[in-house]
C-alpha positions in Angstrom: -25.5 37.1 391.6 -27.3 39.9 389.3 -24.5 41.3 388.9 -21.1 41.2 387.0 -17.8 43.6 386.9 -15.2 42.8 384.1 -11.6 43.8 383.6 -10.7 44.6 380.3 -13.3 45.8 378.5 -12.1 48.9 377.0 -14.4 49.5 373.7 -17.3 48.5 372.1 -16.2 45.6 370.4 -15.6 44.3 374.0 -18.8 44.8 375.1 -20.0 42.9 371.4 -17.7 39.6 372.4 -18.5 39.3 376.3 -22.6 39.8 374.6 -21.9 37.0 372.6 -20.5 34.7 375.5 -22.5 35.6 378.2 -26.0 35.3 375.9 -24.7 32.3 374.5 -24.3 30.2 377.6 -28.0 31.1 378.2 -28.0 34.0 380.4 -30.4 37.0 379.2 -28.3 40.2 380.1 -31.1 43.2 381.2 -28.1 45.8 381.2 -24.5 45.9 379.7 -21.8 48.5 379.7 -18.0 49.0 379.6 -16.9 46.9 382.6 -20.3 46.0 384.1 -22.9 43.1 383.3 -26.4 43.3 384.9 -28.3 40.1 384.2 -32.4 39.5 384.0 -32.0 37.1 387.3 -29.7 36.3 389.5 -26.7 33.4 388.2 -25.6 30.6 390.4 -21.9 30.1 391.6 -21.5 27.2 389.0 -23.0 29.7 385.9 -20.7 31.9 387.0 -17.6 29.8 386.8 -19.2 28.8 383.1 -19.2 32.3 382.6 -16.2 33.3 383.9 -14.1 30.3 381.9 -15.6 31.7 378.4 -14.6 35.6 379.0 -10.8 33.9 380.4 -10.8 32.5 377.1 -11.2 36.1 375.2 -9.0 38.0 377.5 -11.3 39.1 380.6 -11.5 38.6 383.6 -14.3 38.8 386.7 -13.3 41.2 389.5 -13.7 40.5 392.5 -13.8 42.7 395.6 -14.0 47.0 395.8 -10.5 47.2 395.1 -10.6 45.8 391.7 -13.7 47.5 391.0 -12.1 51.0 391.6 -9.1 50.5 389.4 -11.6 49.3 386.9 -13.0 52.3 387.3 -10.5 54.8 387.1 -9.6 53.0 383.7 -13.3 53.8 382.5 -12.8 57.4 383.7 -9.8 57.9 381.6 -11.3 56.3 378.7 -14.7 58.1 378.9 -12.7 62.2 378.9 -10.5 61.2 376.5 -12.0 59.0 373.7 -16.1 59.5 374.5 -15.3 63.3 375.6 -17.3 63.1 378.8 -15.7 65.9 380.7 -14.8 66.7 383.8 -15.5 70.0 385.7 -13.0 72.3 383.8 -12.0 73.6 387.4 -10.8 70.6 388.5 -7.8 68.5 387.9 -7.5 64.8 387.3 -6.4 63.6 390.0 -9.0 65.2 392.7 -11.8 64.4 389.0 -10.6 60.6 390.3 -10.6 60.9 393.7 -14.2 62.4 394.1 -15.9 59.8 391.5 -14.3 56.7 393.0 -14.8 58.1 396.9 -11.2 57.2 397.9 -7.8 59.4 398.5 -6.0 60.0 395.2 -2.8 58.6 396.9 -4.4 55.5 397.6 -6.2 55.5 394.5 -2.9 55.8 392.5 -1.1 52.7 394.9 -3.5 50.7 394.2 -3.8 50.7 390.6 0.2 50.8 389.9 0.1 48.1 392.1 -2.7 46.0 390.0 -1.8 47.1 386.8 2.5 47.3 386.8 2.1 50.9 385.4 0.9 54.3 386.7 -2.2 56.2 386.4 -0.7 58.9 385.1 1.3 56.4 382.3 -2.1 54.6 381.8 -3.6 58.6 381.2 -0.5 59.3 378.7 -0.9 56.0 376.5 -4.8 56.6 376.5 -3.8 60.5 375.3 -1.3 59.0 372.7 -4.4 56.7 371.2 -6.8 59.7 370.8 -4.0 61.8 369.3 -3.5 59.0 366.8 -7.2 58.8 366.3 -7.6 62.7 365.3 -4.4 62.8 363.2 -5.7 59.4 360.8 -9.5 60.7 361.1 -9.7 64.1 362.0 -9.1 67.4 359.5 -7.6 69.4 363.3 -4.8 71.0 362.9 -1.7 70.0 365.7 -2.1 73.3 368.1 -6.1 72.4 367.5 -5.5 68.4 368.9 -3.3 69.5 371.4 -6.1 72.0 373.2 -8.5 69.5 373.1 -6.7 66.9 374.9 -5.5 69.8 377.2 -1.6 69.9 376.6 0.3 72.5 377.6 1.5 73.4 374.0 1.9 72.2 371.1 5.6 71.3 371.4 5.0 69.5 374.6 2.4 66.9 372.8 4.8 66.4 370.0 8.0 65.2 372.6 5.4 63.0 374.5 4.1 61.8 371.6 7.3 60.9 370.2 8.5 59.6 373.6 5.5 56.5 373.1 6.0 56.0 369.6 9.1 56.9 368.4 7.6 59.2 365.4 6.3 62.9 365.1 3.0 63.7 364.6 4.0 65.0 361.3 5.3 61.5 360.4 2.6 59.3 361.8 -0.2 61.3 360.0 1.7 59.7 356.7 0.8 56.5 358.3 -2.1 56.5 358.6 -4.3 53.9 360.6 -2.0 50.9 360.0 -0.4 52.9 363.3 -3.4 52.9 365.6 -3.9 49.8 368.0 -7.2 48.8 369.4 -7.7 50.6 372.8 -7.9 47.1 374.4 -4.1 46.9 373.7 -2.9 50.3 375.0 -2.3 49.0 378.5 1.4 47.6 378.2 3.0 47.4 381.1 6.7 47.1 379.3 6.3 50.7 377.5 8.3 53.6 378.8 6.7 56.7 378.8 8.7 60.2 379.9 5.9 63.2 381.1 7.9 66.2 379.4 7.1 69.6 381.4 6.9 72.9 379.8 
């Protein structure tokens, strides 16, 4: 197999630890991204069990199959338009955005994933929104109605319910925070958090 797809890795430091354990079990990687590991030659089915046991052992896992790969993948979506700003068509919504880069119907799209992950796609988008809003309040100068434009809520008011909905504090009061309030984004995928979708 040249080849690898990983679930879990969310961020950089990710990609830095399955590096560390793929190089260090003697396996050159030619290519490595968020989710994705393309090796120099091809690794046997017992290297890939070694493999496979380290990144277990630092909270990863192999996928296996197209339907893991395309949750997978609508997890790097999210993550790329919210935290690495590379946007979608401003024309389209999210959920046709999904449908048309993973090549399968948003309804089964959105099964699928709930089904794999024990939350929604459109919880997993709101937790992911709720990260980059702490990010720009602890590191950012923005102003609120600045934040909430960016990250394309309907108003200002609506950000600050949702937000307070997933943490249990304003904006306001998690700016005095700081970053002590921010989690990695490899923890922002709790299946046991309620999250309400206020409307305008």
């Amino acid at each position: 197999m040249k080849k690898i797809l990983i679930k879990n890795m969310v961020c950089d430091r990710c990609i830095t630890v399955v590096r560390q354990q793929v190089e260090a079990l003697g396996h050159p990687i030619a290519r490595i991204k968020l989710g994705e590991v393309e090796f120099v030659k091809p690794v046997g089915a017992y290297k890939l069990a070694e493999i496979e046991t380290a990144l277990i052992d630092h909270g990863f896992e192999l996928l296996k199959g197209r339907d893991a790969a395309a949750v997978e993948k609508v997890k790097k979506l999210i993550l790329d338009h919210l935290h690495w700003r590379e946007q979608k068509p401003s024309s389209m919504n999210f959920s046709d955005y999904l449908a048309k880069e993973i090549g399968m119907n948003y309804f089964a799209i959105s099964k699928l994933f709930s089904s794999t992950e024990g939350l929604t796609i459109e919880k997993f988008l709101i937790l992911q929104k709720i990260e980059r809003v702490k990010e720009l309040l602890v590191y950012n100068q923005k102003s609120l109605s600045e934040i909430a434009f960016e990250l394309e809520y309907s108003s200002v008011s609506h950000l600050s319910r949702q937000f307070k909905s997933v943490t249990g504090l304003t904006p306001s009061s998690f700016r005095k925070l700081g970053v002590e309030g921010r989690r990695s984004l490899d923890k922002v995928c709790s299946n046991n958090i309620e999250v309400s979708s206020p409307k305008e």
